[in-house]
C-alpha positions as CSV (number, residue, x, y, z in Angstrom):
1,X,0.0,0.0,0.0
2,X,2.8,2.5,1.1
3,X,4.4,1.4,-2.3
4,X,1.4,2.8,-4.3
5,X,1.1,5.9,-2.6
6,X,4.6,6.7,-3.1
7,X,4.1,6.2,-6.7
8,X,0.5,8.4,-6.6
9,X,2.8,11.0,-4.7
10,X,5.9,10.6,-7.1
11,X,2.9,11.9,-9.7
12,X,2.4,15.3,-7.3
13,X,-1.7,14.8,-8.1
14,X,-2.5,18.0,-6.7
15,X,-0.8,19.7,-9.4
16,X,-2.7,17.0,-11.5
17,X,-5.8,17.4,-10.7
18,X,-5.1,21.4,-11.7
19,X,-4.1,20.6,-14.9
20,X,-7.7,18.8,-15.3
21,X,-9.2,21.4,-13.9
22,X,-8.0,24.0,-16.3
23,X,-8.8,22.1,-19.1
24,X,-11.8,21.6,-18.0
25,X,-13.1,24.9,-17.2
26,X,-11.4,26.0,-20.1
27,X,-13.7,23.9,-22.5
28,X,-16.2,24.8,-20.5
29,X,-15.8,28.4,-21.3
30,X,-15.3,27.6,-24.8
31,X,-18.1,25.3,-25.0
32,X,-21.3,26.7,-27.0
33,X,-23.6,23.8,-25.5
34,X,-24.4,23.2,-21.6
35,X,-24.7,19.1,-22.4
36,X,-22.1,16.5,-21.3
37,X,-19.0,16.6,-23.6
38,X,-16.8,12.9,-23.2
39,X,-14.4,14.1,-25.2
40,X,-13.5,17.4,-23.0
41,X,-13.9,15.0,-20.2
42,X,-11.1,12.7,-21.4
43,X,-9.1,15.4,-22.3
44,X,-9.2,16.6,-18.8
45,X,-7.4,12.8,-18.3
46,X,-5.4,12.8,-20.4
47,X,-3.7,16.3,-19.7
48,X,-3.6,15.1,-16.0
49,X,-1.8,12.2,-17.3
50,X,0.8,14.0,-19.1
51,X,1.3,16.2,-15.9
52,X,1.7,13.0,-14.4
53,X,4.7,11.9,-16.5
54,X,6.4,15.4,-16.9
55,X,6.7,15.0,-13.3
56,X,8.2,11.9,-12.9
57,X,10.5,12.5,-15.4
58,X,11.3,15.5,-13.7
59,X,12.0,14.1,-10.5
60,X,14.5,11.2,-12.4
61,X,16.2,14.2,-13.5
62,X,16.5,15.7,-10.0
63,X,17.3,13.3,-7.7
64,X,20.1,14.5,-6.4
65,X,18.7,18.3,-5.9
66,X,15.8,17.0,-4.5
67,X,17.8,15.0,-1.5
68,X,18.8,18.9,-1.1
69,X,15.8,20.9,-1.1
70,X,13.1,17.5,-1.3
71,X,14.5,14.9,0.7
72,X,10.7,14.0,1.1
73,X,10.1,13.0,-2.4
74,X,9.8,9.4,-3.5
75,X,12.9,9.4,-5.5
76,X,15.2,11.5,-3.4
77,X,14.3,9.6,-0.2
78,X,15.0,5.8,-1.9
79,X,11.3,5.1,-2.0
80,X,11.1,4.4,-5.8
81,X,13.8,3.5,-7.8
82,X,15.2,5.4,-10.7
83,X,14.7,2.3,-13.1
84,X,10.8,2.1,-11.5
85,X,10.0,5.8,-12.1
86,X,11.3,5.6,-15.8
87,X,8.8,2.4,-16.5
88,X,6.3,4.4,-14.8
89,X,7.1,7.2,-17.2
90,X,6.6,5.2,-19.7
91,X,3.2,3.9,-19.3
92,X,1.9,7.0,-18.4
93,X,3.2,8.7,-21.8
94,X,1.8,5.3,-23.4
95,X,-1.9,6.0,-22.1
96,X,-1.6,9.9,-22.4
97,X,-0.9,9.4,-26.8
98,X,-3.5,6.3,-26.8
99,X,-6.5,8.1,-25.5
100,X,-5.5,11.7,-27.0
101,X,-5.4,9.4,-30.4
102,X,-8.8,7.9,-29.5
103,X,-10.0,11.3,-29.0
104,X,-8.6,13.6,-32.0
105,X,-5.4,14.2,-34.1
106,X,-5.7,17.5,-33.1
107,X,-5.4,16.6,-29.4
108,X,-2.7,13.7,-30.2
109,X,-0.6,16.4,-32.1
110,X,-0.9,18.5,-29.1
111,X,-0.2,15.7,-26.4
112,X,3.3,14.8,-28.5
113,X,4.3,18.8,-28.5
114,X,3.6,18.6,-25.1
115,X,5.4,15.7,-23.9
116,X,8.2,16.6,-25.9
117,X,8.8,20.2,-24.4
118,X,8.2,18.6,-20.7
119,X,11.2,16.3,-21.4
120,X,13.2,18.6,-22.9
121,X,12.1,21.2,-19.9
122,X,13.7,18.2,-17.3
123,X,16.8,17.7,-19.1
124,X,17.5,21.1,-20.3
125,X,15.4,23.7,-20.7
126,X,14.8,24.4,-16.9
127,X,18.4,24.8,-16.6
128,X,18.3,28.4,-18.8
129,X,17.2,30.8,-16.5
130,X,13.8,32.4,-16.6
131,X,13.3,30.6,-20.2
132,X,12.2,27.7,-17.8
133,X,10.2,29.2,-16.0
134,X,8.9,30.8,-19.3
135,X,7.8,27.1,-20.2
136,X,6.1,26.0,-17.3
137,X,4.0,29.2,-17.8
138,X,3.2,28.6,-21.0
139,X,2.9,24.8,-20.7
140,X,-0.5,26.0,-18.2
141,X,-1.4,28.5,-20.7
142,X,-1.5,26.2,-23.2
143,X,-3.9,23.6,-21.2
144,X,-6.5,25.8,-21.4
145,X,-6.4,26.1,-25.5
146,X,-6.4,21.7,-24.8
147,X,-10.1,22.4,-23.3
148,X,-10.8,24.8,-26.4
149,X,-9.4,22.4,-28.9
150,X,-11.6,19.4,-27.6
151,X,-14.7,21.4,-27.9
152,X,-14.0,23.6,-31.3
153,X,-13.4,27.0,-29.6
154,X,-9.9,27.9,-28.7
155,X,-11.2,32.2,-29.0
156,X,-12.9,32.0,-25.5
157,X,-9.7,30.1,-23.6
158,X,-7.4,33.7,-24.5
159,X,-8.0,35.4,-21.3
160,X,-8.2,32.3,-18.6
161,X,-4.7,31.4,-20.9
162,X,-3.2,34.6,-20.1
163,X,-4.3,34.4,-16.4
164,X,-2.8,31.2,-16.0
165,X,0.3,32.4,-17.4
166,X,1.0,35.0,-15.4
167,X,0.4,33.0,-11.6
168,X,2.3,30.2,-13.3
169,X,5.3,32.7,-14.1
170,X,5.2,34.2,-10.3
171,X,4.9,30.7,-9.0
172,X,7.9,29.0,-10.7
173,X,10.0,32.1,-9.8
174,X,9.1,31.6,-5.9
175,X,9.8,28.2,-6.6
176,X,13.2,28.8,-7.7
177,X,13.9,31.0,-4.7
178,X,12.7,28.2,-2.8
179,X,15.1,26.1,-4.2
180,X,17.7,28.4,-3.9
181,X,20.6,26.0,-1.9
182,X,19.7,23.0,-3.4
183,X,20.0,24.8,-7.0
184,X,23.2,26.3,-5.6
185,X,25.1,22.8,-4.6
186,X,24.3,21.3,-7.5
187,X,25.6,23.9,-10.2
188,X,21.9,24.8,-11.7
189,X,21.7,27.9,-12.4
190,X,18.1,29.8,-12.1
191,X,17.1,33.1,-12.0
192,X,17.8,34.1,-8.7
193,X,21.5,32.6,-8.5
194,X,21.8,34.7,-11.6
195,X,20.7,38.1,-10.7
196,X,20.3,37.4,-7.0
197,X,17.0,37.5,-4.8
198,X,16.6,41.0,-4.8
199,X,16.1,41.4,-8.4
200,X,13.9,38.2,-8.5
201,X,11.4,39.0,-5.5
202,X,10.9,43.2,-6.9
203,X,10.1,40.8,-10.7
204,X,7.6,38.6,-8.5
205,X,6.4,41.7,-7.1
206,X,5.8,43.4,-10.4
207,X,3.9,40.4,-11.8
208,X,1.8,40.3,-8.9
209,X,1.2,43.9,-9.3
210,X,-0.1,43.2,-13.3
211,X,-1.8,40.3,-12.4
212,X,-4.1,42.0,-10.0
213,X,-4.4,44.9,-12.6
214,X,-5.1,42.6,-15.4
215,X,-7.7,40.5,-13.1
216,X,-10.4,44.1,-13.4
217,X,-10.2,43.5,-17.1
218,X,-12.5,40.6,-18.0
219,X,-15.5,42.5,-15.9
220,X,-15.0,46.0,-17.3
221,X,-14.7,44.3,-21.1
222,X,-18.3,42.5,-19.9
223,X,-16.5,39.4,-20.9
224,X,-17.4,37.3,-17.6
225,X,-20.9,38.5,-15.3
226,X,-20.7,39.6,-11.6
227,X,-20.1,36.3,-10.1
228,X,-16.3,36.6,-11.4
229,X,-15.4,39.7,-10.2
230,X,-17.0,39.2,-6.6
231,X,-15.3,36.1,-6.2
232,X,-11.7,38.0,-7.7
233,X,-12.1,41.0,-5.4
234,X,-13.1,38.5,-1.9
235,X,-10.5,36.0,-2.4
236,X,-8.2,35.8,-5.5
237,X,-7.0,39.3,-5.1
238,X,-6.6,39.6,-1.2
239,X,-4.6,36.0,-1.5
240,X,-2.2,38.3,-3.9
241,X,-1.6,40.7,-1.9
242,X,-0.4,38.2,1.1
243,X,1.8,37.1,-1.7
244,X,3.5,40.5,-1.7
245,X,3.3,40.9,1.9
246,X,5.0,37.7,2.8
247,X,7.6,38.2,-0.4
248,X,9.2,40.5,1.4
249,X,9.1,39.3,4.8
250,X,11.9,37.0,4.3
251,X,14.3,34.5,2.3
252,X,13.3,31.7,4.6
253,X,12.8,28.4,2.7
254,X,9.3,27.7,4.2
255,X,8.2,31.1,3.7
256,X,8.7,30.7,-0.1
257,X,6.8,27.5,0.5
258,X,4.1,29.3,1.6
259,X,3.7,31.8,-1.1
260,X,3.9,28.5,-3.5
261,X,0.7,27.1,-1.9
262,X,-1.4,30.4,-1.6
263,X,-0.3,30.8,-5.3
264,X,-1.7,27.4,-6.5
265,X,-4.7,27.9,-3.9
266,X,-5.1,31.3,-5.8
267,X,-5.0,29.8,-9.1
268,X,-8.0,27.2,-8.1
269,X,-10.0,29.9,-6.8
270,X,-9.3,31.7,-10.1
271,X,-10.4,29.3,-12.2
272,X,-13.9,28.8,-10.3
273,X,-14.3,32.6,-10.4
274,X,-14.0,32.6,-14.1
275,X,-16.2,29.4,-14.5
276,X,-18.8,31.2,-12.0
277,X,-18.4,34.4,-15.1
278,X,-18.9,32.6,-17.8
């Protein structure tokens, strides 16, 4: 039993189930109809699924970082083997390709660009500062235009796409200021070994700024009803601006930690507001 949790945890679900969830609601935006849609619904699986395997493969890549900054995690503790989490990779890419297939060749073709650039994202790509975090960003950006896609209306997923964007950019910054040592000892250079925490906490800051700027759009354009900007203005925005109060508190490890959760609380709270607007 502990065996199989490891491997559900290996999979980080929560960040899983998000990446449903934003497909989701972003075919639900997009969709024209109020009726059951499979196809959307699978979708939402199969993005999870390929979450799923870009963090495995991930974690293979950072095993030895991770006994640094996540001695927790399945791999860096000795839980799961190296040679286990690459079969497990495997399948999962395997199931992602076979139901996207099953579904559409639009989705497929999207589900191998996507799998490609989270590979290349573990191996290389997150190693380039701020173009990783660039990725991750636009990897959640882009799971919203997956909901449009498997309901013929990628138009409607622009703005939730750009919202996601930006708290995914402000979170994978944090997260690289959380993982500031562990980076450090093992020669990977991010944004904030680069140009320091200073300059990376006043760019968080700045984002956070925008975001909650670019949050009063969507309800002044009419593009979302009341619901949205009720729910924006009681929780998503106030949750921002403890993100900018506990940015600068201090470089403490756990409070970075902190700001990571509120940030993905944020987000789901984000996405309901919008489904609320629609």
């Amino acid at each position: 039993m502990n065996k199989i949790f490891n491997y559900i945890k290996l999979t980080r679900p929560l960040n899983c189930f998000i990446t449903a969830f934003v497909v989701f609601v972003g075919g639900i935006i997009s969709s024209k109809i109020d009726s059951f849609n499979i196809i959307l619904l699978l979708a939402s699986v199969t993005a999870a699924i390929v979450a799923a395997s870009g963090n495995v493969i991930n974690d293979y890549f950072d095993i030895e970082i991770d006994k640094i900054s996540h001695p927790d995690r399945p791999l860096a503790s000795g839980k799961i083997t190296p040679a286990s989490s690459l079969k497990y990779y495997s399948f999962l890419v395997l199931i992602s390709l076979a139901i996207s297939l099953f579904l559409n060749i639009k989705l497929f073709a999207i589900t191998i660009l996507v799998l490609i650039i989270l590979f290349l994202y573990s191996i290389y790509l997150k190693k380039i500062p701020l173009t990783g975090n660039l990725t991750v960003a636009s990897l959640t950006a882009l799971a919203f235009i997956f909901g449009g896609v498997a309901v013929n209306n990628i138009k409607a997923t622009i703005i939730p796409a750009a919202f996601a964007f930006m708290i995914n950019l402000v979170r994978e910054l944090v997260k690289d200021a959380e993982d500031f040592e562990g980076d450090k000892s093992n020669n990977v250079i991010t944004f904030p070994i680069r140009f320091g925490m200073n300059a990376t906490k006043y760019i968080v800051g700045f984002l956070v700024l925008s975001l909650i700027g670019f949050t009063f759009y969507p309800f002044l354009a009419q593009l979302y009803k009341i619901e949205y900007f009720v729910l924006i203005m009681l929780v998503v925005n106030p949750l921002l601006i403890v993100v900018l109060k506990k940015l600068f508190l201090n470089e403490e490890k756990e409070n970075y930690h902190q700001i990571s959760i509120i940030l993905k609380l944020d987000m789901i709270f984000g996405l309901i507001a919008i489904y609320l607007g629609k």
